[in-house]
Phi, psi and omega in degrees: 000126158318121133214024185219193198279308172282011161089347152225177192139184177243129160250075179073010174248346169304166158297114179275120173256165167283165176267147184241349197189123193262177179288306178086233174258118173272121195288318198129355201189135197080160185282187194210140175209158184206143179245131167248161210253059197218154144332045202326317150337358194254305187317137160259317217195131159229143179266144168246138177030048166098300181307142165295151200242146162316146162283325174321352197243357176209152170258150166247145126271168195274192184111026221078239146291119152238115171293046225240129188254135177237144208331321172304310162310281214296330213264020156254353153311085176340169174266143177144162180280126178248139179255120183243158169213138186266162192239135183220156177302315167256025175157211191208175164280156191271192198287132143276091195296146167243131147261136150289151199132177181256090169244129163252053159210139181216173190077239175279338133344300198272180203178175185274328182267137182285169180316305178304308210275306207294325183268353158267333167309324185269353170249359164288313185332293201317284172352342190251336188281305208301320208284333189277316171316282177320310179289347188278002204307166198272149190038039165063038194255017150260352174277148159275153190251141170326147203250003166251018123137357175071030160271168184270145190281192188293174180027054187265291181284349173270348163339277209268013175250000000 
């Protein structure tokens, strides 16, 4: 399906492949690389925020898709997060993140969800197990009891008939 000047891409009925590896925090010195789970013989094209990127500014390599932004490109960046996409004959890749900047975290590490978020999912865990505990507790002493004594009122079994 047509959407772009060049005749391919997804507008949502293509292949999203995953991203396997993000650009992550680029330090200042040295390339940034991210791997997608796509055909590298498939690639067209990568976009930053909707634009097309020079190919002078990148390499693709196999290894699934391998991306390498090179150092002279990234070292034109604002500090901040830039979202890249890789583009394929049959759909595109999901975001690929860069950050620029004070981030510690990269490579396979880095990721669209921040750190903080990742580390309140693992302390909630516990809370959720106890909470899970408390109800299995033996006869139901994690439940509340019924304030007429848990007989079922008048007409109860013809409900449901």
């Amino acid at each position: 399906m047509r959407i772009n000047d060049r005749g391919y891409g997804s507008n949502g009925s293509g292949a999203v492949y995953p991203v396997l590896s993000w650009f992550g925090a680029w330090d200042g010195s040295g390339p940034a690389q991210a791997r997608i789970d796509a055909d590298p013989g498939k690639f067209v094209r990568l976009l930053c925020g909707g634009a097309e990127v020079d190919p002078a500014n990148y390499t693709v390599t196999r290894g699934s898709t391998v991306v390498t932004l090179r150092e002279s490109y990234l070292a034109a960046f604002a500090e901040g997060t830039h979202v890249f996409v890789a583009e394929y004959s049959d759909g595109r890749s999901g975001d690929i993140t860069l950050v620029i900047g004070s981030s510690p975290r990269t490579g396979e590490d880095a990721g669209p969800f921040p750190a903080a978020a990742t580390a309140l999912a693992f302390l909630a865990l516990p809370a959720f197990l106890a909470s899970l505990a408390f109800l299995a507790l033996p006869g139901g002493a994690g439940l509340p009891r019924r304030q007429d004594g848990g007989r079922p009122g008048p007409g109860a079994a013809r409900r449901h008939s």
